[in-house]
VEXDRENDREN-263327 format. One line per field, with one value per residue: residue number from 1; residue in three letters; x, y, z of N, C-alpha, C, O in turn. Coordinates in Angstrom, 2 decimals. Example, Ala and Ser with C-alpha at 12.3 -4.5 7.8 and 13.67 -1.06 7.14 Angstrom:
<atoms>
resi c(1	2)
resn c(Ala	Ser)
n_c1 c(13.19	12.85)
n_c2 c(-5.69	-2.25)
n_c3 c(7.80	7.08)
ca_c1 c(12.30	13.67)
ca_c2 c(-4.50	-1.06)
ca_c3 c(7.80	7.14)
c_c1 c(13.20	12.90)
c_c2 c(-3.30	0.03)
c_c3 c(7.80	7.87)
o_c1 c(14.24	13.41)
o_c2 c(-3.32	1.14)
o_c3 c(8.46	8.04)
</atoms>
This chain:
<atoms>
resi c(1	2	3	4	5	6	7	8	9	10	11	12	13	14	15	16	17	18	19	20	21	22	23	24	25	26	27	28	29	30	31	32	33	34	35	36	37	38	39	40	41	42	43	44	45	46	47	48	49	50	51	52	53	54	55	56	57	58	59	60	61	62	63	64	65	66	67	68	69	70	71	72	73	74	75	76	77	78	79	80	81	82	83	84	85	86	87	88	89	90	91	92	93	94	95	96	97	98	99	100	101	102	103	104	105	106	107	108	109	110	111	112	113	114	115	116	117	118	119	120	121	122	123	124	125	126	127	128	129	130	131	132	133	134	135	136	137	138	139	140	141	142	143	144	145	146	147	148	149	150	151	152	153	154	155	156	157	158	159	160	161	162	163	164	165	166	167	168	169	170	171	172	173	174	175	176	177	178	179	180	181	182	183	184	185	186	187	188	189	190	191	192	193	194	195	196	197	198	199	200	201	202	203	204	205	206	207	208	209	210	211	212	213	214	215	216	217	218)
resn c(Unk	Unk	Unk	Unk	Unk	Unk	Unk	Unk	Unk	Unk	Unk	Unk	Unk	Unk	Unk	Unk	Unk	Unk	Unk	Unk	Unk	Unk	Unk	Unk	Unk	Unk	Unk	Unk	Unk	Unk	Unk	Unk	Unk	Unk	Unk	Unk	Unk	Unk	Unk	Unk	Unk	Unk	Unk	Unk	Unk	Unk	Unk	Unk	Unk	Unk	Unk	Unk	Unk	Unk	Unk	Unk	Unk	Unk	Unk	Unk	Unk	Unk	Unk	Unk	Unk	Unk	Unk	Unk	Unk	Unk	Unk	Unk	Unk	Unk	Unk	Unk	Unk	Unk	Unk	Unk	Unk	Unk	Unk	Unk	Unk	Unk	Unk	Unk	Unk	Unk	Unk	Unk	Unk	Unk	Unk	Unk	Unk	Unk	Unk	Unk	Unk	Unk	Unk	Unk	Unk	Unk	Unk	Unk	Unk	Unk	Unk	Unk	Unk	Unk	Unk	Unk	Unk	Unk	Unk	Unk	Unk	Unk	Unk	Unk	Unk	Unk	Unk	Unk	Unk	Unk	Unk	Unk	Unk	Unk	Unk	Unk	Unk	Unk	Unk	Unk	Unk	Unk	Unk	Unk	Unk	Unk	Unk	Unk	Unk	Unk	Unk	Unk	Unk	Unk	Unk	Unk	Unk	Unk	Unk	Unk	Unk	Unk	Unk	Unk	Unk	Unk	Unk	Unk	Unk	Unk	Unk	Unk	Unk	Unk	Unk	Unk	Unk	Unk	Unk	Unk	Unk	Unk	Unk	Unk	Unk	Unk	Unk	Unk	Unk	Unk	Unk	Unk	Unk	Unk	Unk	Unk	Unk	Unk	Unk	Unk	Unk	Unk	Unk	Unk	Unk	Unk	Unk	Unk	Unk	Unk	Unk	Unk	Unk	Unk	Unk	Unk	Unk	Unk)
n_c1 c(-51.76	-48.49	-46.02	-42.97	-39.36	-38.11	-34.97	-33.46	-34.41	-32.66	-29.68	-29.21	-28.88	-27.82	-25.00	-24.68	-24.60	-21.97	-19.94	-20.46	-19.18	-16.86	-15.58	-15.63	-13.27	-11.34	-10.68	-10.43	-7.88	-6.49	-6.45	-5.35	-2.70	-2.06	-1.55	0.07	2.25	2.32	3.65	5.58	7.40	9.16	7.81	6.96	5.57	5.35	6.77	4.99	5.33	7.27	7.60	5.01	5.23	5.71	3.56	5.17	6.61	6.03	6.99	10.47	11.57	14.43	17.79	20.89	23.74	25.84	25.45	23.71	25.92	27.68	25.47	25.44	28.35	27.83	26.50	24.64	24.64	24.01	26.11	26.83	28.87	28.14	26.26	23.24	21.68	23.53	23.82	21.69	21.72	24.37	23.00	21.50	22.87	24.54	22.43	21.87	22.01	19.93	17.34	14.70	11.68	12.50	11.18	10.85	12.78	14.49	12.92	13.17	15.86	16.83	16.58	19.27	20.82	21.20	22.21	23.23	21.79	19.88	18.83	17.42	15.54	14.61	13.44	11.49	9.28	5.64	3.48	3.50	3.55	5.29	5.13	6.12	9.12	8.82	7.80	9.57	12.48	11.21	10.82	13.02	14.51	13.24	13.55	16.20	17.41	16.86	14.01	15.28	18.68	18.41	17.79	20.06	21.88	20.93	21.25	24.01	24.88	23.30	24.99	27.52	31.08	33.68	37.11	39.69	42.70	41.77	41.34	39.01	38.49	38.86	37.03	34.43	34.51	33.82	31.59	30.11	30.18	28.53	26.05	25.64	25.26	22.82	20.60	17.95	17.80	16.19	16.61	16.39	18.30	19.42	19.79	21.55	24.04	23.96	23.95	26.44	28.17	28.18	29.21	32.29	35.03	36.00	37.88	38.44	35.67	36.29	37.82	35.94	33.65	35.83	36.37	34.15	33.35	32.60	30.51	29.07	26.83	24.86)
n_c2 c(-48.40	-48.09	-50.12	-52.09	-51.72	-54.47	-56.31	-56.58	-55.01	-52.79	-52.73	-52.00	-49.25	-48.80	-49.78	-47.50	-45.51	-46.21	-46.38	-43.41	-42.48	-43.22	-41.75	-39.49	-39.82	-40.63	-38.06	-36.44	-37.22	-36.84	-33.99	-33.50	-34.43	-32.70	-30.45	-30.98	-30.99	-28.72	-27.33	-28.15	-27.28	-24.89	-21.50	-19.88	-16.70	-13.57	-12.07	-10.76	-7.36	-6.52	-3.59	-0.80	1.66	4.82	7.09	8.59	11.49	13.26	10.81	10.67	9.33	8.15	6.21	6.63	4.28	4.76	5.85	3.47	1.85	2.91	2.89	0.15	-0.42	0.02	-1.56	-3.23	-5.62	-6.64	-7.16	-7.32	-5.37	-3.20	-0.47	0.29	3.00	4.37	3.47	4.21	6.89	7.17	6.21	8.18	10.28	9.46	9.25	12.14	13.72	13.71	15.61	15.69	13.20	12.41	10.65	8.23	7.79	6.76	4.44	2.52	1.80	1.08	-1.23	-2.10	-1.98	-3.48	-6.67	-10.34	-11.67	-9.55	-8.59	-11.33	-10.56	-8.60	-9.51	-11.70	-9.70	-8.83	-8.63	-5.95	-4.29	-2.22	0.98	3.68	5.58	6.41	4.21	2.22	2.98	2.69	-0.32	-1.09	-0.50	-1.18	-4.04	-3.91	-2.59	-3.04	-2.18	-3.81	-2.97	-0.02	0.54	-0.47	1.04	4.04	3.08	3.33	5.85	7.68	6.50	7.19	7.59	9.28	8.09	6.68	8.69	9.80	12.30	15.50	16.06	13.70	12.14	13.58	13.40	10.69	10.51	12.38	10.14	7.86	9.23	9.85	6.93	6.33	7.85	8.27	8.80	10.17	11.86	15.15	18.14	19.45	17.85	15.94	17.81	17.96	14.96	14.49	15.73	15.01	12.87	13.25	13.46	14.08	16.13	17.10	18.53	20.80	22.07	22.56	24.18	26.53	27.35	27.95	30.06	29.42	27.53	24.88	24.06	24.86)
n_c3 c(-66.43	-65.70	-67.28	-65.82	-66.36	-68.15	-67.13	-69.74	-71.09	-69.88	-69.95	-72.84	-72.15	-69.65	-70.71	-72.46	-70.72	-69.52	-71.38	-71.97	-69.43	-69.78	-72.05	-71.38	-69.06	-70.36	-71.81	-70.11	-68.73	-70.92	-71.34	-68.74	-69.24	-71.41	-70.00	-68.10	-69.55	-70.31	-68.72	-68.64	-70.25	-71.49	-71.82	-74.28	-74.50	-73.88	-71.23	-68.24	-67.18	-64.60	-63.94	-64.07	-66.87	-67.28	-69.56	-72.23	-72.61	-75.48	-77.16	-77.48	-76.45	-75.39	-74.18	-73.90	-75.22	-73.65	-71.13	-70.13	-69.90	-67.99	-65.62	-65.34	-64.48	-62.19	-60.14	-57.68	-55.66	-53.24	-50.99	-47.38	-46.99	-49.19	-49.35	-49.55	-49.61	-50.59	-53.13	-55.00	-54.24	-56.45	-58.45	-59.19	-59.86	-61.90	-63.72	-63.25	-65.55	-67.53	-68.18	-68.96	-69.04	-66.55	-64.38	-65.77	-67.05	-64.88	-64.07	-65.98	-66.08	-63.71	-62.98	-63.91	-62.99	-60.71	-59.86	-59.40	-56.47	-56.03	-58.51	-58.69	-56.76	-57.80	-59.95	-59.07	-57.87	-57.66	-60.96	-62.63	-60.03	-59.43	-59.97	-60.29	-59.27	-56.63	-55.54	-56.64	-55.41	-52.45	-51.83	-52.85	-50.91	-48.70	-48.82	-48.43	-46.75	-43.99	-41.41	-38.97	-39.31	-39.70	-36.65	-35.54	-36.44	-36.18	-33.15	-32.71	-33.52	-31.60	-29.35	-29.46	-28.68	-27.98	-29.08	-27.52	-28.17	-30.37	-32.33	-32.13	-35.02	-36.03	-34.88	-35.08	-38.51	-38.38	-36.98	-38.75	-41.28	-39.47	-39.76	-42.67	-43.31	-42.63	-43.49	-42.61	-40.26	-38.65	-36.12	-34.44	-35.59	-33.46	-31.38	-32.86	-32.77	-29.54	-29.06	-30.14	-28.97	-26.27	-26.74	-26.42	-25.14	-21.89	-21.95	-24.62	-24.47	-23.13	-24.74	-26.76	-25.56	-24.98	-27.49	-28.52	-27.17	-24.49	-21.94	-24.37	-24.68	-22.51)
ca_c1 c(-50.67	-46.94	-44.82	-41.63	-38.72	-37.21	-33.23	-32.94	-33.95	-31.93	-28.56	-28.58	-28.89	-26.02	-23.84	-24.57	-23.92	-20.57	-19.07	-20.21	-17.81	-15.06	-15.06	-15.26	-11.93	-10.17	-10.79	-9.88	-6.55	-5.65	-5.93	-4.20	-1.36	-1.16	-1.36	1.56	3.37	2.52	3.97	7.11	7.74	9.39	6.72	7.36	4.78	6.19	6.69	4.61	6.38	6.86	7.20	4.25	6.03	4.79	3.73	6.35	6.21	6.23	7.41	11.12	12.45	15.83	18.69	22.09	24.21	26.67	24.71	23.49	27.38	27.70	24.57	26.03	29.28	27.97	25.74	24.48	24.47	23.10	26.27	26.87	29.89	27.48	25.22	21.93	21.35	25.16	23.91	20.27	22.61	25.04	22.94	20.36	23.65	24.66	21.44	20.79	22.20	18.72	16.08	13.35	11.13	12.93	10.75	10.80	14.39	14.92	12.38	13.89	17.79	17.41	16.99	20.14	21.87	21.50	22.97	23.09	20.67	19.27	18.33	16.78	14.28	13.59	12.33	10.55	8.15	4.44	3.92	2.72	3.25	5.71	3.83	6.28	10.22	9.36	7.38	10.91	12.83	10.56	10.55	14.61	15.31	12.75	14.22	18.08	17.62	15.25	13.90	16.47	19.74	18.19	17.22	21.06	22.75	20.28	21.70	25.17	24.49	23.05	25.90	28.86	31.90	35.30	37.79	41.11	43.74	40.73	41.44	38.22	38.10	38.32	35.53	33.46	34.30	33.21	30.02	29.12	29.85	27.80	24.62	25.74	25.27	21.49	19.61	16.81	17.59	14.71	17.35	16.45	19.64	20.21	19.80	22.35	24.66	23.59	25.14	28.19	29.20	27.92	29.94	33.38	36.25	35.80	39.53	37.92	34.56	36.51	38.30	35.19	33.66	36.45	36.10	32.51	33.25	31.59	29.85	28.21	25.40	24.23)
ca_c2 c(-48.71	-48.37	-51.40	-51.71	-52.39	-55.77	-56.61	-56.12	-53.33	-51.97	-53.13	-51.13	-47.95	-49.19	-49.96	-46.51	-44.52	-46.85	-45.55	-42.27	-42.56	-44.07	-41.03	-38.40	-40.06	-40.27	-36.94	-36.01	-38.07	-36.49	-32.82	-33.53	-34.95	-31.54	-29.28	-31.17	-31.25	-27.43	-27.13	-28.86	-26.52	-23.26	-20.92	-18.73	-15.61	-12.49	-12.11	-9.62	-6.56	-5.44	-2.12	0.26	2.72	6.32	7.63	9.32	13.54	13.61	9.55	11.21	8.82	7.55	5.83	6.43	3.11	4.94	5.85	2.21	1.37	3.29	2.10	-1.23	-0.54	0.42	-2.39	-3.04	-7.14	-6.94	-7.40	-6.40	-4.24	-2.27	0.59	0.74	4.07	5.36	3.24	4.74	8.36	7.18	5.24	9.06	10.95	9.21	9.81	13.71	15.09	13.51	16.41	15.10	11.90	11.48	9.34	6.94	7.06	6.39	3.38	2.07	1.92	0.64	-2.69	-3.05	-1.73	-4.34	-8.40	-11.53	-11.92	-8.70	-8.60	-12.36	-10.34	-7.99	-10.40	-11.99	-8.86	-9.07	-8.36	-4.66	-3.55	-1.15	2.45	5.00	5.89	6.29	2.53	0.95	3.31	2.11	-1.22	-1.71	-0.25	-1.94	-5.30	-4.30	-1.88	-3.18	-1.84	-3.66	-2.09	1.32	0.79	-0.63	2.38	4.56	3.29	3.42	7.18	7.80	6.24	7.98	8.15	9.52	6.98	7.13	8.68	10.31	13.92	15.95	16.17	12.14	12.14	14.28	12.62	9.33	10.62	12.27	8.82	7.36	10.36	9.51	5.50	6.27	9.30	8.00	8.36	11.12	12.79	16.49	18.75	20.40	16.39	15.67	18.46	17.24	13.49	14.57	16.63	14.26	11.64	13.77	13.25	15.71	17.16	17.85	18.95	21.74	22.37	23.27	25.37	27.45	27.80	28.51	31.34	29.65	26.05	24.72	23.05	26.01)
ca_c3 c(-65.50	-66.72	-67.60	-65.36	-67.38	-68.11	-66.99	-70.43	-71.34	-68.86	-70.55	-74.01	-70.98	-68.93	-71.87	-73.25	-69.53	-69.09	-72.33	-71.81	-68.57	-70.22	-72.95	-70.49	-68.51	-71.13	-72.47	-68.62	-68.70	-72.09	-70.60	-67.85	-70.11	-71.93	-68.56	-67.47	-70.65	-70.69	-67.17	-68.23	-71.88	-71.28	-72.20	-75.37	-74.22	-73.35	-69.50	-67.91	-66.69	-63.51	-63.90	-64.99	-66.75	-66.97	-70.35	-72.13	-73.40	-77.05	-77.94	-77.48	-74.84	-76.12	-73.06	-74.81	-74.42	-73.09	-70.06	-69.72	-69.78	-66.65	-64.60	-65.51	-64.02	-60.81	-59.72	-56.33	-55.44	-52.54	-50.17	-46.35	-47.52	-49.75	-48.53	-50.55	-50.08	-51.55	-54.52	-54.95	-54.59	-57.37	-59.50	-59.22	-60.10	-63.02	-64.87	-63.38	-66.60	-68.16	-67.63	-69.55	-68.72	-64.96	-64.24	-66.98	-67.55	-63.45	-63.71	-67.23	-65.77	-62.42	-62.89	-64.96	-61.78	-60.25	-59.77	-58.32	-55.56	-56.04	-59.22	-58.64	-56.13	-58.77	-60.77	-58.08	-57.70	-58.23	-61.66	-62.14	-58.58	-59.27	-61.02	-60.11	-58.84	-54.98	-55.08	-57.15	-54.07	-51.26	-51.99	-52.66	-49.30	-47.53	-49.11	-48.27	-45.50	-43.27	-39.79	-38.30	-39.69	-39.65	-35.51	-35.06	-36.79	-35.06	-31.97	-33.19	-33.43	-30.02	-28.16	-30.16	-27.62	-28.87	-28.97	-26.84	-29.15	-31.75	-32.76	-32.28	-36.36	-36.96	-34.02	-36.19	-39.79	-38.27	-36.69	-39.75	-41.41	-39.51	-40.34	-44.24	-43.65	-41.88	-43.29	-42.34	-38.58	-37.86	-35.57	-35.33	-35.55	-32.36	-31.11	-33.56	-32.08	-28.57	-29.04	-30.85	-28.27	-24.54	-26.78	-26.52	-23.87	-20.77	-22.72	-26.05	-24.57	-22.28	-25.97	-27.41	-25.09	-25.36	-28.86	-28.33	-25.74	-23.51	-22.37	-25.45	-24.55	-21.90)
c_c1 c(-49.38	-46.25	-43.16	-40.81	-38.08	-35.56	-32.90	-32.90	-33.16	-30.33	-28.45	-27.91	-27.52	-25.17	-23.46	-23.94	-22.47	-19.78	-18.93	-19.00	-16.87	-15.28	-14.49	-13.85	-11.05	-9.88	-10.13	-8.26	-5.52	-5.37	-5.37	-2.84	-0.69	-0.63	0.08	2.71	3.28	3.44	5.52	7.78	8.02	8.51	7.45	6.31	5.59	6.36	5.70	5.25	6.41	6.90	5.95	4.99	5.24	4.67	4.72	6.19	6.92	7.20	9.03	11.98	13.54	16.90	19.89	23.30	25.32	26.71	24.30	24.58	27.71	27.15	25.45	27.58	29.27	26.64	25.69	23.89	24.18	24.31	26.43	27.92	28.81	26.44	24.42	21.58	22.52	24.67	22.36	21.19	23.48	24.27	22.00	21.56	23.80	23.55	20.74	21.37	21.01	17.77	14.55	12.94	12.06	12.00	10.40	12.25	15.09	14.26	12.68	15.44	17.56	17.50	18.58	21.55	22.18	21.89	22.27	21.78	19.76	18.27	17.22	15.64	13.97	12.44	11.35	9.29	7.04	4.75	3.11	2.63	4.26	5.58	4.51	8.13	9.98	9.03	8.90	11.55	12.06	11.06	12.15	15.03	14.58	13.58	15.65	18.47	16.56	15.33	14.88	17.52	19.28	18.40	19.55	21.97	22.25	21.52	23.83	25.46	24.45	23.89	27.46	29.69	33.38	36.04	38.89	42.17	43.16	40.63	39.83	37.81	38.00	36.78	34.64	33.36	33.80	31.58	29.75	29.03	28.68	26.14	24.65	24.75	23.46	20.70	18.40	16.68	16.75	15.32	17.10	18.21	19.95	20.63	21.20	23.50	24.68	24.15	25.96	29.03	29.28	28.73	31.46	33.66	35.83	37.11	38.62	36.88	34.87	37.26	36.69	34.15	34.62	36.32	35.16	32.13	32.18	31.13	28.77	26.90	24.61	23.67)
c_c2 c(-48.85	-49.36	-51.24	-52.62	-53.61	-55.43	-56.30	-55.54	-52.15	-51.99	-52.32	-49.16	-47.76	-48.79	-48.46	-45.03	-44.71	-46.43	-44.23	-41.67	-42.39	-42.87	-39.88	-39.06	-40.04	-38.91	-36.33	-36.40	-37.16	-34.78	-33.15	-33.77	-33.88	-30.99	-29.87	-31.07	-29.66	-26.69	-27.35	-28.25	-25.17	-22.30	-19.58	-17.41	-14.68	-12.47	-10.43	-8.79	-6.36	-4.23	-1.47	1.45	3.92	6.68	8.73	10.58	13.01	12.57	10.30	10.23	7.81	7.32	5.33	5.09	3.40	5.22	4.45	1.52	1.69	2.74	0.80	-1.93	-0.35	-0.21	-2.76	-4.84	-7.62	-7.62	-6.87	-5.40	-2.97	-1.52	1.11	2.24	4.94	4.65	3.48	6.10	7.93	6.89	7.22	10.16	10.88	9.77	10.90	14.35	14.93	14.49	15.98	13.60	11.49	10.40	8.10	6.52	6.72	4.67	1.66	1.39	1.22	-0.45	-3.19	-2.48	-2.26	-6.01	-8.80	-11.67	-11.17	-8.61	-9.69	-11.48	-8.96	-8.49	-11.75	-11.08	-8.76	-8.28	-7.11	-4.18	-2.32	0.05	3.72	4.76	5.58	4.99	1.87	1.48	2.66	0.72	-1.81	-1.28	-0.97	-3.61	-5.45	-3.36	-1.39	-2.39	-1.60	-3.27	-0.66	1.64	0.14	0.61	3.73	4.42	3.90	5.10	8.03	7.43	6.04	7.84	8.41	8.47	7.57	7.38	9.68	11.73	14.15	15.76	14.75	11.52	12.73	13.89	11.69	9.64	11.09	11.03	7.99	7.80	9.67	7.66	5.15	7.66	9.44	8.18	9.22	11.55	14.44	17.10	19.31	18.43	15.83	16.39	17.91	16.14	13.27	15.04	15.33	13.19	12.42	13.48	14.04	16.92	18.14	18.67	20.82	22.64	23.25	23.80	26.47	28.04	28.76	29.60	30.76	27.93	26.11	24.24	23.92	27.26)
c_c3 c(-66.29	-66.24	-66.72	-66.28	-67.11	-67.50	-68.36	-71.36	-70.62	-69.45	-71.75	-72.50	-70.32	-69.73	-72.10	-71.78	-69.62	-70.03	-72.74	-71.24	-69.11	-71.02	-72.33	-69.47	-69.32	-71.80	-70.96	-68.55	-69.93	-71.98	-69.67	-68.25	-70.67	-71.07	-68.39	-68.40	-70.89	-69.65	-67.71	-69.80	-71.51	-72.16	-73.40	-75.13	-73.79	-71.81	-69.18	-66.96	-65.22	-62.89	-64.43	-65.53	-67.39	-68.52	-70.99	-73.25	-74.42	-77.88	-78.33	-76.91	-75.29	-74.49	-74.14	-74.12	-73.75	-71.16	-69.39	-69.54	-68.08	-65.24	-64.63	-64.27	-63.05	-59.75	-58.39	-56.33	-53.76	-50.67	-48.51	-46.35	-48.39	-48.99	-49.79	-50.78	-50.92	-53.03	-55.28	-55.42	-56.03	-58.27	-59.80	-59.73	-61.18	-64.10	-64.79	-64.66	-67.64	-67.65	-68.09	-69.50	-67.51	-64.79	-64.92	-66.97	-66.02	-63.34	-64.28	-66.56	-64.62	-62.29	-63.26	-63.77	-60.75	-60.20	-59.04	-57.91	-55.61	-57.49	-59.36	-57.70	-56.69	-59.40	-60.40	-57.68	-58.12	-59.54	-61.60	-60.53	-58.40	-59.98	-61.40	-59.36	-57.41	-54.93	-55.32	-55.30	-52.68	-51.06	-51.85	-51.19	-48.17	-47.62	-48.38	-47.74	-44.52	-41.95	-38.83	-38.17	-39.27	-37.42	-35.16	-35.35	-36.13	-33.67	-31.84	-32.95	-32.09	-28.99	-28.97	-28.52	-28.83	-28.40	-28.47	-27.95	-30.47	-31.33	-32.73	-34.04	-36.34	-35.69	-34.86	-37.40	-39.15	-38.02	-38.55	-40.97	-41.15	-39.72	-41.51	-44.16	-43.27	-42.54	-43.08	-40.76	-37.90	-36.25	-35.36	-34.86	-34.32	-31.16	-31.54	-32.87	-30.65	-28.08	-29.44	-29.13	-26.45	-25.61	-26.62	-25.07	-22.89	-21.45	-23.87	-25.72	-24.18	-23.72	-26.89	-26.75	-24.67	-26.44	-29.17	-27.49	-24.85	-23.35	-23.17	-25.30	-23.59	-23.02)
o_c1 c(-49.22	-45.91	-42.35	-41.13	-37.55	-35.11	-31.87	-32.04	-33.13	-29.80	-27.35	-26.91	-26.59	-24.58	-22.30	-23.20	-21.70	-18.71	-18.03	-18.16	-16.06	-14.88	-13.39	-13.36	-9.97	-8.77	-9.11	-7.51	-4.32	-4.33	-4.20	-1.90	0.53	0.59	1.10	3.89	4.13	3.86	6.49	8.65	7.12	8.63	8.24	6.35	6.65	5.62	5.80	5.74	5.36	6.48	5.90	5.39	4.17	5.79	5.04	5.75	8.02	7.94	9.07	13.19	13.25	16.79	19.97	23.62	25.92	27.55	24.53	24.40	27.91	27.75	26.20	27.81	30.36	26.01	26.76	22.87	24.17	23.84	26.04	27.75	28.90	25.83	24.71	21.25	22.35	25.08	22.08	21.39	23.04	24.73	21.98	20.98	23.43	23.76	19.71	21.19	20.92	17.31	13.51	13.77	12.40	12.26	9.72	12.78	16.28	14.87	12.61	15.79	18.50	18.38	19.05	22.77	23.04	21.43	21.34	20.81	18.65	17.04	16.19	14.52	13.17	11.24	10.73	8.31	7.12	5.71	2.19	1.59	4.16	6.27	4.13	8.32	10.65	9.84	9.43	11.31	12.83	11.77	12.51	15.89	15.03	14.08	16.17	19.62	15.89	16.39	15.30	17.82	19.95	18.95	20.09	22.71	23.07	22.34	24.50	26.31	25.30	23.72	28.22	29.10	33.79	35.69	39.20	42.53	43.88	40.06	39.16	36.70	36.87	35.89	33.97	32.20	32.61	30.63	29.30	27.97	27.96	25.21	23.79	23.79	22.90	20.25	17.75	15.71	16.55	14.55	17.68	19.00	21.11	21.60	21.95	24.15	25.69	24.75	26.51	30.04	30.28	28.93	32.12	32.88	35.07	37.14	38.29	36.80	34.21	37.22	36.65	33.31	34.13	36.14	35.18	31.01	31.15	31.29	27.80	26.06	23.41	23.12)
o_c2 c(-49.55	-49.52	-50.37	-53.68	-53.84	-54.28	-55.62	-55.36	-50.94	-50.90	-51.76	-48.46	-46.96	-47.71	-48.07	-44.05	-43.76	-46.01	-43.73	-40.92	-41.47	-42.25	-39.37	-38.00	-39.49	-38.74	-35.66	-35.47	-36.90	-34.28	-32.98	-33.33	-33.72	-30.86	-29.20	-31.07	-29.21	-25.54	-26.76	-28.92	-24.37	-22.47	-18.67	-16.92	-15.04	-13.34	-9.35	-9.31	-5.98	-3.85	-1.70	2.28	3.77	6.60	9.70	10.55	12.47	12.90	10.60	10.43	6.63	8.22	4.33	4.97	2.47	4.93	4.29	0.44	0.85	2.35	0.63	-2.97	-0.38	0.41	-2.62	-5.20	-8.77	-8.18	-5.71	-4.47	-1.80	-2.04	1.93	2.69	5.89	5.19	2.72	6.39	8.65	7.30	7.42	11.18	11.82	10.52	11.17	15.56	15.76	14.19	16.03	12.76	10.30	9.26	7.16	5.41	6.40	3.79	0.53	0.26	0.43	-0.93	-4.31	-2.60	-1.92	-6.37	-8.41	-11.78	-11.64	-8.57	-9.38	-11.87	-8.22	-8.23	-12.52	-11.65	-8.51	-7.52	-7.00	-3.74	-1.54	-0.09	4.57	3.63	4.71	4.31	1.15	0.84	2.07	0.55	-2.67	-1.86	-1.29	-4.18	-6.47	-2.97	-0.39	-2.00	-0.63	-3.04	-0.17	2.63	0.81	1.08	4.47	5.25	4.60	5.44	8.81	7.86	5.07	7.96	7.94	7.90	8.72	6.42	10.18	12.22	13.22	15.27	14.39	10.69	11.88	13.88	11.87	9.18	10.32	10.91	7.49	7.00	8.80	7.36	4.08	8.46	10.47	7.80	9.10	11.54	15.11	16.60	19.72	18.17	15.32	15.58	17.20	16.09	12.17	14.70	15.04	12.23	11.42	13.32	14.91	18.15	19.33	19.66	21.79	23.87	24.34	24.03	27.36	29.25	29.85	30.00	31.34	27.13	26.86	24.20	23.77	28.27)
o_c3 c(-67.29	-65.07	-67.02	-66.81	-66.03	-67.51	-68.38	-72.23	-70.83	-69.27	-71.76	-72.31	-70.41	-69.66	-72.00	-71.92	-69.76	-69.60	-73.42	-71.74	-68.97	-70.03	-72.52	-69.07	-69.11	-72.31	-71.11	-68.24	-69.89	-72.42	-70.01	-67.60	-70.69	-71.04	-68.55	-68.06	-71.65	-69.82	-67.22	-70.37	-71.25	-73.37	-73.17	-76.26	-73.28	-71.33	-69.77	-65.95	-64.70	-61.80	-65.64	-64.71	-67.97	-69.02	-70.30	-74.40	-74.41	-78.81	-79.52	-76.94	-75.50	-73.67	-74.85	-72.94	-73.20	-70.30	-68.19	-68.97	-67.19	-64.24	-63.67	-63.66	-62.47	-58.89	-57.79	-56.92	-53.30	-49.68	-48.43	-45.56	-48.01	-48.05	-50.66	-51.88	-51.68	-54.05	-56.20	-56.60	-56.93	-59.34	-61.01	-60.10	-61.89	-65.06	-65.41	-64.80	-68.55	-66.55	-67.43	-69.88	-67.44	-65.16	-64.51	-66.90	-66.04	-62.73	-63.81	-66.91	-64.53	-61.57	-63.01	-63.82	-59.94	-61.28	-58.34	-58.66	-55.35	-57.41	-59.96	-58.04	-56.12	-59.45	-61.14	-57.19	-59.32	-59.64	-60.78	-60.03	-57.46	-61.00	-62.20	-58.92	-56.85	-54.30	-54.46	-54.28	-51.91	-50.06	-51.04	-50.52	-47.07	-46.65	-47.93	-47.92	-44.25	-41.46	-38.20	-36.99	-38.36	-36.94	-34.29	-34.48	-35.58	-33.31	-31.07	-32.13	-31.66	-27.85	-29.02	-27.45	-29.89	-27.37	-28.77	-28.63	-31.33	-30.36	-33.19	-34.25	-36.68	-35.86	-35.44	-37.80	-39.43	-38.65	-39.40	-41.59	-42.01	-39.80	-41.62	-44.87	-43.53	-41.72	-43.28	-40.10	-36.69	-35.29	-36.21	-34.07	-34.29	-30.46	-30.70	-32.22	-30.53	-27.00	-29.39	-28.51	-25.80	-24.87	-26.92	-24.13	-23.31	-21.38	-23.92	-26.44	-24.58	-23.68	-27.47	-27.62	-23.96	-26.46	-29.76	-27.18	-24.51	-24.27	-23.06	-26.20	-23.81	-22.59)
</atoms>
């Protein structure tokens, strides 16, 4: 028959659990002390990128600072005066006299083309999520020319009228203005023709079916 133990043999046992405890809390207490002290130390590691950028033909790939002077000077900050896509077109101008590695030297430059706010939701972007030119493109226009703009200029479009006093020609620079400010408006062209013209005066319209030998839209 086995012996149940005394009260005190039970005490070296205790003793020896209870300071187990206590080592393991403090060993708990004292990581937690770093974590937070690692939390609160600006981290010397490299940052991870968020571009992937594309392997580059024959370790060649040189961006003269004179070129990066340029981008620089023609930065896009993200306000309602600016039109994202005129600075997508300029910023894609500046660097077409690069023929070799487009897509490196498009993916390389664009950040530095942009400021302020904008640039802050660059560097807000998962890290590695951008692989390629159309993702950076996609991604800046969805950010700073959303749905909504596109569906207001759209309409803008669709309900063209000539203005009292507006020469047929500054009727026509403005519309195509407003084509330039939307090219995204999935308009087809005879459409396009179509709401230039039902937006004209009954004066101007009778003006250009003359022109046209004839009514235009028949």
């Amino acid at each position: 028959m086995q012996r149940s133990k005394s009260l005190g043999e039970f005490v070296p046992e205790i003793e020896r659990f209870l300071h187990k405890r206590k080592r393991e809390a403090q060993n708990n207490i004292a990581m937690a002390e770093r974590t937070l002290k690692q939390y609160a130390t600006p981290s010397t590691e490299e940052p991870l990128a968020i571009i992937v950028y594309p392997t580059v033909e024959g370790n060649n790939f040189e961006i003269k600072p004179a070129l990066l002077n340029l981008v620089q000077q023609n930065q896009f900050s993200g306000s309602p005066a600016e039109d994202p896509n005129l600075h997508i077109s300029t910023f894609l101008r500046l660097r077409g006299t690069l023929k070799a590695n487009q897509e490196a030297v498009r993916l390389h430059l664009f950040p530095f083309s942009l400021r302020d706010k904008v640039n802050a939701w660059f560097h807000s972007l998962e890290v590695g999520s951008i692989t390629s030119w159309d993702q950076m493109r996609q991604a800046f226009l969805a950010r700073f020319f959303p749905p909504s703009k596109t569906a207001k200029l759209r309409d803008q479009i669709t309900w063209l009228y000539q203005k009292d006093g507006e020469s047929l020609y500054d009727a026509w620079e403005r519309f195509k203005e407003m084509l330039r400010l939307c090219p995204h408006h999935g308009l087809e062209k005879w459409l396009i023709v179509h709401t230039f013209y039902n937006g004209l005066s009954y004066t101007t319209k009778m003006i250009v079916d003359v022109a046209a030998g004839g009514a235009l839209m028949n």
